[in-house]
C-alpha positions as CSV (number, residue, x, y, z in Angstrom):
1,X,27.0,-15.3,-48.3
2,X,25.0,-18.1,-49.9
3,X,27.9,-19.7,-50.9
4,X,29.9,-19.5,-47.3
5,X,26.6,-21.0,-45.9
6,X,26.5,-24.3,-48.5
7,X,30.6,-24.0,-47.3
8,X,30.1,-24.6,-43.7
9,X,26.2,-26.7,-42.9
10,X,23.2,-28.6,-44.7
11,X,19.7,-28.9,-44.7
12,X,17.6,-31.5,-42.6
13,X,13.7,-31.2,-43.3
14,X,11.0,-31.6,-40.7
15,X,8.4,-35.0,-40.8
16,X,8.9,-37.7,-43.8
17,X,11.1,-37.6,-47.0
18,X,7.5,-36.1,-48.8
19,X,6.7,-32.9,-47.5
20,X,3.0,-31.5,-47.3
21,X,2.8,-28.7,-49.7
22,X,-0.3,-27.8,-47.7
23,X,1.4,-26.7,-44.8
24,X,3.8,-23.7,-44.1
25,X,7.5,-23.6,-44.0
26,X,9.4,-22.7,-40.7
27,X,13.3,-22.8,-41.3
28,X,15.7,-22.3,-38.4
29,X,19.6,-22.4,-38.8
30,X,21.3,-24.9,-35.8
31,X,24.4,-25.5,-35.0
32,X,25.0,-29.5,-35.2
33,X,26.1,-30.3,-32.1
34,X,24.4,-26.8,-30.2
35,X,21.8,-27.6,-27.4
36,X,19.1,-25.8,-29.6
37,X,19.4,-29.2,-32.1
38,X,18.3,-31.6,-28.9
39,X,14.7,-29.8,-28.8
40,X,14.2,-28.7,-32.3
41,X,15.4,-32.4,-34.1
42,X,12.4,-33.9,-30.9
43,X,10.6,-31.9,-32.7
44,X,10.8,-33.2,-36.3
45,X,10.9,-36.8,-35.1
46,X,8.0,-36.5,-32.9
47,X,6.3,-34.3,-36.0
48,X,5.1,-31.6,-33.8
49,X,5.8,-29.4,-36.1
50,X,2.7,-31.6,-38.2
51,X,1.0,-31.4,-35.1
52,X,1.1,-27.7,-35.1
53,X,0.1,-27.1,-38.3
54,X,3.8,-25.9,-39.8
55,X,6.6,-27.6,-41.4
56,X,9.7,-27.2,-39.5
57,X,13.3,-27.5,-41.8
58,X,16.6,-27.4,-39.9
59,X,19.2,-25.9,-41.7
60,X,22.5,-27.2,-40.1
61,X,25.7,-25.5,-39.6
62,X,28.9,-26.1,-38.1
63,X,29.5,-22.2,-36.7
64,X,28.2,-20.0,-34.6
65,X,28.6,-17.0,-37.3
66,X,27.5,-19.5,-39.8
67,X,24.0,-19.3,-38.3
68,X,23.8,-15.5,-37.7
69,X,24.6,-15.4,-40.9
70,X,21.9,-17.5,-42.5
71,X,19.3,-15.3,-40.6
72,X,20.5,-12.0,-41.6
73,X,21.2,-13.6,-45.2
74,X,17.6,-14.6,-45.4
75,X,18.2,-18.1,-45.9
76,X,16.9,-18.9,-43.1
77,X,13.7,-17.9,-41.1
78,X,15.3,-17.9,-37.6
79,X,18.4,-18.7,-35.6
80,X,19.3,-19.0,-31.9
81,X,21.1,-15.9,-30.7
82,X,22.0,-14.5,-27.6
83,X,20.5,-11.6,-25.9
84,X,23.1,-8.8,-26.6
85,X,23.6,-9.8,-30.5
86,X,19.8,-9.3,-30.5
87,X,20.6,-5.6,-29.0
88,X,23.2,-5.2,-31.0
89,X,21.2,-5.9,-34.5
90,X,18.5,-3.8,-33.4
91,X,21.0,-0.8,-32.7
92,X,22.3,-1.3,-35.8
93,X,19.1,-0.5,-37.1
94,X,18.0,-4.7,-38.1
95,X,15.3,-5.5,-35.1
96,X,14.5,-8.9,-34.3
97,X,11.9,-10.8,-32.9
98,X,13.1,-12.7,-29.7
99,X,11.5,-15.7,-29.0
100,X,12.6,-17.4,-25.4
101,X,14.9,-20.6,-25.7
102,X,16.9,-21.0,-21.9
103,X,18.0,-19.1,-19.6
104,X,21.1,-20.7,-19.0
105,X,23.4,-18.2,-18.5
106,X,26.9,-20.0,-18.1
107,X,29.2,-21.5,-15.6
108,X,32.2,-20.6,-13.7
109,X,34.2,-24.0,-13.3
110,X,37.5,-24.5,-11.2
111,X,39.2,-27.9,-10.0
112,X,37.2,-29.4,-7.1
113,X,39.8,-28.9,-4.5
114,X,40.1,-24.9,-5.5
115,X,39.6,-22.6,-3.0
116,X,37.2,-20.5,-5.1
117,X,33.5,-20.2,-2.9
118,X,32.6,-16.5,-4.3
119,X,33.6,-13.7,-6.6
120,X,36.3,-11.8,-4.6
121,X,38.5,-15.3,-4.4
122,X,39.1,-15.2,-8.3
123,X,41.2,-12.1,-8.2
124,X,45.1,-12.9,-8.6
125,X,44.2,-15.8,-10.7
126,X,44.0,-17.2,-14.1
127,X,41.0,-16.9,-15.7
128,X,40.0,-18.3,-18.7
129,X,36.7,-16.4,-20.7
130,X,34.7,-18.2,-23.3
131,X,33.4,-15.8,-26.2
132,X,35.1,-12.9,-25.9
133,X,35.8,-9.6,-24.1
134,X,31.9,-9.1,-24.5
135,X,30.7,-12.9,-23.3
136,X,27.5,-11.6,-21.5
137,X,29.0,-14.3,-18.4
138,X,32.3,-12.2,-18.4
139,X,30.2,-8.9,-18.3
140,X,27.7,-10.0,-16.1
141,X,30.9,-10.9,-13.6
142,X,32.4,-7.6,-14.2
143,X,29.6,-5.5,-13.7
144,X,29.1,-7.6,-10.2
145,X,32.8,-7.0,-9.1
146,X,32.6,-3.6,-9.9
147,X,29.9,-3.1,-7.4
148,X,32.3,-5.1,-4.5
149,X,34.7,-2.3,-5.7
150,X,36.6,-5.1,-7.4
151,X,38.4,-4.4,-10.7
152,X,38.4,-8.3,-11.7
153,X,39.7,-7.4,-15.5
154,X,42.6,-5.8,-13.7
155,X,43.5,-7.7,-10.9
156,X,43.2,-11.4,-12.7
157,X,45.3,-12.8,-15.9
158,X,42.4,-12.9,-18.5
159,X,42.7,-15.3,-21.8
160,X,40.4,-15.4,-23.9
161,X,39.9,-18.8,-26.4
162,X,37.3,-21.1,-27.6
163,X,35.3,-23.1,-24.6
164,X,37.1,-26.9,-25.8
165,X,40.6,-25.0,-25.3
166,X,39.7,-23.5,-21.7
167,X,38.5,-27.0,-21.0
168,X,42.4,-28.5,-21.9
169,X,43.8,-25.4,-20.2
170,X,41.9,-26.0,-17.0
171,X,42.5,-29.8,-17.3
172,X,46.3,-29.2,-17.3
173,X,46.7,-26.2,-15.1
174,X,47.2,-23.9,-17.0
175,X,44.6,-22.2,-15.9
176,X,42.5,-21.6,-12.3
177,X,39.1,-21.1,-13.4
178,X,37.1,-20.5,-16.7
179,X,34.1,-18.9,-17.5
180,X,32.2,-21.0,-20.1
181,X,29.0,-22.1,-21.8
182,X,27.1,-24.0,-19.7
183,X,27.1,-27.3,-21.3
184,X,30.9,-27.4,-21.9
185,X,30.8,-26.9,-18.0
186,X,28.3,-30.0,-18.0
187,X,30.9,-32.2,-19.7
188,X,34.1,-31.7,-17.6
189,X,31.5,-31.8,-14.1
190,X,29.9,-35.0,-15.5
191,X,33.6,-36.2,-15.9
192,X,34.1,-37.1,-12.3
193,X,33.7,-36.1,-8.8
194,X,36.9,-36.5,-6.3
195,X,39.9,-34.1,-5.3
196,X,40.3,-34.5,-9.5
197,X,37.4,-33.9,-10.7
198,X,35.5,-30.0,-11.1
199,X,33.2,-28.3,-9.5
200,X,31.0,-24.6,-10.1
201,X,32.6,-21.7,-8.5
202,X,29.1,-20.3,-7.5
203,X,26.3,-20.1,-9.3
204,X,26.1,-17.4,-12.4
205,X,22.5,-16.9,-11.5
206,X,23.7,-15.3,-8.1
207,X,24.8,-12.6,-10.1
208,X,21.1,-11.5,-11.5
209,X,20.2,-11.9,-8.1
210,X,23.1,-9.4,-7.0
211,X,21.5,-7.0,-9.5
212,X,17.8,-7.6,-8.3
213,X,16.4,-9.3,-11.7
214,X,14.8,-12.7,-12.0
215,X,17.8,-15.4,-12.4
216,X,15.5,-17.5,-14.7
217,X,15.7,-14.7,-17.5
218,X,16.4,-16.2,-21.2
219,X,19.0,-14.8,-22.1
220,X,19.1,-17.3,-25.2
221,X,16.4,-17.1,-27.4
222,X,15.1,-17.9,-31.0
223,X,15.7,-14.7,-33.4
224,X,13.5,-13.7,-36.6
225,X,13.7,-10.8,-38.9
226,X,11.4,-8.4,-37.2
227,X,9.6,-7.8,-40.7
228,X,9.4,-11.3,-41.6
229,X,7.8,-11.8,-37.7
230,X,5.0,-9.1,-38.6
231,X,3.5,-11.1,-41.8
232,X,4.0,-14.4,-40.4
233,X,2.6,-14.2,-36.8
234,X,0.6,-17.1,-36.5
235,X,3.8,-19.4,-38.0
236,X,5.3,-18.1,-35.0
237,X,3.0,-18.7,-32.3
238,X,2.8,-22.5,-33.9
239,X,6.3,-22.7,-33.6
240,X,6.3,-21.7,-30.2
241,X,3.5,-24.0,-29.5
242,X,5.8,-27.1,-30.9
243,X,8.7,-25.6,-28.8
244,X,6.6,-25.6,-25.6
245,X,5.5,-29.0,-26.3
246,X,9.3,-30.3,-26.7
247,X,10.3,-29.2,-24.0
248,X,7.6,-30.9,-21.9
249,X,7.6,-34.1,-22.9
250,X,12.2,-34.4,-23.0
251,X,11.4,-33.0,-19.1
252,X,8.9,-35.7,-18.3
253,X,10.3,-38.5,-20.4
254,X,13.9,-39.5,-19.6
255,X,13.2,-42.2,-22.5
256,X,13.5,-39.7,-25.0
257,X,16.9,-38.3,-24.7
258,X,18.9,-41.9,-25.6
259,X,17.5,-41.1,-28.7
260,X,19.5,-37.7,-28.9
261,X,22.7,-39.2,-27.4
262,X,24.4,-38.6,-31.0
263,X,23.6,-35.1,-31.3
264,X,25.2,-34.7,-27.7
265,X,27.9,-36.4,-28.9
266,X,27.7,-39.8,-27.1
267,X,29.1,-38.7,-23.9
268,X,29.7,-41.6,-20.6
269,X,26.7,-41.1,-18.6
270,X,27.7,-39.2,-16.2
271,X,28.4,-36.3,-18.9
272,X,25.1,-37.1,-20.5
273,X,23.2,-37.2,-17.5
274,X,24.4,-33.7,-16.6
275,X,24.3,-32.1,-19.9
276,X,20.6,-33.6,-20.1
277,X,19.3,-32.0,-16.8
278,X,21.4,-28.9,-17.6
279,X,19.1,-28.7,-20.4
280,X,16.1,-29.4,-18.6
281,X,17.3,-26.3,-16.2
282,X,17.5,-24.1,-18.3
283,X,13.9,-24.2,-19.6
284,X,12.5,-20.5,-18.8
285,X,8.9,-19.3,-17.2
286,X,6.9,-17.2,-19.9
287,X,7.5,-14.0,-20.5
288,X,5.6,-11.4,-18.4
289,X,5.7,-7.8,-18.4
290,X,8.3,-7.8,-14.9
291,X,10.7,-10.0,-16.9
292,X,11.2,-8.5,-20.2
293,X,11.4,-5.2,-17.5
294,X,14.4,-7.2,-16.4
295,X,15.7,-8.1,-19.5
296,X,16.0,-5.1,-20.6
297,X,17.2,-3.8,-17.2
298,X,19.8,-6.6,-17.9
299,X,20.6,-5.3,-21.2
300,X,21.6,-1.9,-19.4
301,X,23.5,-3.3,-17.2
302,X,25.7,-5.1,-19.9
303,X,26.6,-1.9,-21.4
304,X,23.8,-1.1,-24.0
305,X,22.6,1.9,-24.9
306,X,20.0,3.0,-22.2
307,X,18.2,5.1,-24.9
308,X,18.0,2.5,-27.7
309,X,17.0,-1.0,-26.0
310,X,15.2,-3.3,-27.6
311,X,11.1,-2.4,-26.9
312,X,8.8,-5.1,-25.6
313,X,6.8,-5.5,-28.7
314,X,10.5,-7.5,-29.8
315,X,10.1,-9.8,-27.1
316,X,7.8,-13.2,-28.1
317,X,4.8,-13.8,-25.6
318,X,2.0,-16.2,-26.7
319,X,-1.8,-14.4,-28.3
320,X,-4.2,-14.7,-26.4
């Protein structure tokens, strides 16, 4: 394993080339160009990691599985996940702390001039899915159709591929809509407006609402090793401190995203522009006792296990 993750990332340290052996060592595994990077590399250049009291080193990745797999390796500290591979360790008997990052939830993007306005217009068409038969944005659309009494996997033409090749697909018609992450979304929306340009469906947080649950719920979040969590508490709650802090100052000062421009890949500005306030969007409320009610109300609804959820001592909320 140690080998496959030298194979696919690197390692970027928190603060100056001389690290302070007086303060504690946070890693987290990133994916280079993954929206988790913009906060966490504000973080080391603005050292408030330092500021904290905790060192923060980025361990960076070129895969999605790559990361998982430096978390569950152990050779890293933390990862970003998504809410139903959190559920999914923890059935499988390896619990994880789950620490809020966004609750950006995905988009359903057709051309502008589609005649797609709400969930019953998709069936008969083409739909491409980002992820997977278990995306938690092609489950969560499912589960809504099937209360319309609308059998969507069977009355649609379903591919299933990597976001960029949905994006090329949709571009060229070979495909009606597509259900992806949210910031690939950003980039073919900030490509253009016009008859040729793209445009959301409807919203993906209608369909919490549809299900009576918060639509701001994280379903992204930062995972650690439950046991690891336990014996480092307070590195946590700095960590989340720093996190909170990020997040506040890239939604307060514009300024500071030109500096991130590379890790977003240097879009035009009308993609950067809408993959920055996508970002800033997706920032969720703290966790209260109703919405990790709803998360794991959510996490039902998805498919899990009603009788082995995730309990609400894994889900991150500040000391007091």
């Amino acid at each position: 394993m140690w080998v496959a993750i030298q194979c696919f990332g690197s390692t970027a340290l928190a603060g100056s080339d001389t690290p302070d052996p007086e303060l504690p060592e946070l890693s987290v595994s990133v994916l280079q160009f993954g929206t988790a990077h913009w906060e966490l590399d504000h973080i080391v250049h603005q050292q408030l990691d330092r500021k904290h009291g905790y060192r923060l080193a980025l361990r960076v990745v070129a895969n999605l599985s790559a990361s998982h797999l430096a978390v569950v390796s152990g050779s890293a500290n933390a990862a970003v996940a998504d809410l139903l591979w959190t559920q999914s360790r923890y059935q499988a008997g390896s619990p994880y702390l789950y620490l809020p990052f966004s609750s950006r939830i995905g988009d359903i993007v057709v051309p502008e001039s589609s005649g797609v306005r709400n969930l019953a217009d998709l069936q008969g068409l083409r739909i491409g899915v980002a992820g997977g038969p278990d995306s938690k944005g092609w489950v969560l659309l499912q589960k809504v159709a099937s209360q319309q009494g609308i059998d969507l996997a069977g009355s649609t033409e379903v591919q299933f591929a990597a976001p960029p090749l949905l994006s090329q697909g949709l571009k060229r018609g070979q495909m009606d809509a597509i259900v992806t992450y949210w910031h690939f979304a950003a980039r073919l929306k900030g490509e253009g407006g016009g008859e040729s340009g793209w445009r959301s469906a409807f919203g993906m947080t209608d369909l919490l609402i549809a299900m009576n649950l918060d639509p701001d719920l994280p379903v992204l979040g930062y995972v650690f090793p439950e046991k690891w969590a336990n014996e480092h508490k307070e590195l946590i709650d700095r960590f989340a401190g720093s996190v909170a802090e990020a997040k506040a100052e890239l939604a307060a000062r514009p300024s500071d995203w030109q500096r991130l421009r590379p890790l977003l890949q240097n879009p035009e500005v009308g993609v950067f522009n809408a993959l920055r306030d996508g970002f800033i969007a997706g920032n969720p409320e703290p966790l209260t006792d109703d919405r990790v009610a709803d998360l794991r109300e959510l996490l039902v609804l998805t498919a899990a296990d009603a009788g082995s959820l995730m309990p609400a001592r894994l889900f991150y909320r500040p000391q007091p």
